[in-house]
C-alpha positions in Angstrom: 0.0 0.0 0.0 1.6 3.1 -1.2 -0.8 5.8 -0.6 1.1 7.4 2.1 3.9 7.4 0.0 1.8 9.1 -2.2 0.8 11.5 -0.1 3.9 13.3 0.8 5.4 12.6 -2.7 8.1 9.7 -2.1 7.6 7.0 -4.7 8.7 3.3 -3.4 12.1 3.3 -4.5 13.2 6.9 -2.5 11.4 5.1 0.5 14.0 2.0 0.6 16.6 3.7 -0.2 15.5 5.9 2.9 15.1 2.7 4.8 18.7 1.3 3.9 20.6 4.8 4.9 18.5 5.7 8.0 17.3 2.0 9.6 20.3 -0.7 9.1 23.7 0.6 10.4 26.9 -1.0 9.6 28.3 -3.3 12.0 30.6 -0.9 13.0 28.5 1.6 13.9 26.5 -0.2 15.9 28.5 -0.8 18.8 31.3 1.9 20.6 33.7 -0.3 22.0 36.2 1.8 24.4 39.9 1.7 22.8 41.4 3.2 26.0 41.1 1.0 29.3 40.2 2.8 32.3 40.9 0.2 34.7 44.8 0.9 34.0 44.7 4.8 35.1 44.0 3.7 38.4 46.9 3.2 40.8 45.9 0.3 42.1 43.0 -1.2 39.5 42.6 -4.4 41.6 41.6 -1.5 44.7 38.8 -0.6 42.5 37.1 -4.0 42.2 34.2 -4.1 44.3 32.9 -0.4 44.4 30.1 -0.4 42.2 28.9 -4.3 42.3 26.0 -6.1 42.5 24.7 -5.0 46.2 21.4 -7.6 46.6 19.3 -3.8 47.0 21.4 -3.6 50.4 23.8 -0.5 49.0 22.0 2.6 50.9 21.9 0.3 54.1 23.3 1.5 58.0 24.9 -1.8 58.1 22.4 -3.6 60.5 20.5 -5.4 58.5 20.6 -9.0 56.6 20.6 -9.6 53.1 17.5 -11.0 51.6 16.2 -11.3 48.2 12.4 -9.9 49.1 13.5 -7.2 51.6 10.6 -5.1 53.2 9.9 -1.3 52.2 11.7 1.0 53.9 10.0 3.0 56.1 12.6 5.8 56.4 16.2 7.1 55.4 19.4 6.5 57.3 21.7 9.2 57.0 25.2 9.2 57.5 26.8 10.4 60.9 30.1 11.3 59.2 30.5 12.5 55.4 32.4 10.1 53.0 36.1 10.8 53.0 37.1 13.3 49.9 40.1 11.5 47.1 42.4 14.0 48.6 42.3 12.5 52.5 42.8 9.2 51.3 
């Protein structure tokens, strides 16, 4: 059915060639794959393992409470008593 072609003056043709330049990218541009490796800037990369993993939903807890995989709504926020320690105190 080309009547919306039609409408806005394409014929069938002009629409797959549209389709070919706009929908299907080459392979390589499909994907941005990182040349540089970040993990090798760090002093110590193996120090940085760990920091932003897989928590079980536990990451904004005080510290007193168990792991679980159905864990109950929080009821309120636990702030803090100290602030996080800055780059340049480490």
């Amino acid at each position: 059915d080309t009547t919306a072609l039609k409408k806005v003056g394409l014929t069938e043709q002009q629409a797959k060639d549209m389709y070919k330049l706009m929908a299907i990218a080459n392979y390589e541009d499909r994907f941005v794959i990182p040349t540089g490796h970040a993990e090798l800037t760090e002093d110590d990369f193996y120090g940085f393992q760990g920091q932003n993993g897989f928590t079980f939903g536990n990451d904004s807890s005080a510290g007193i409470s168990g792991n679980s995989l159905f864990p109950e709504r929080r009821k309120g926020t636990v702030e803090s008593r100290e602030p996080a320690p800055s780059a340049d105190e480490r």
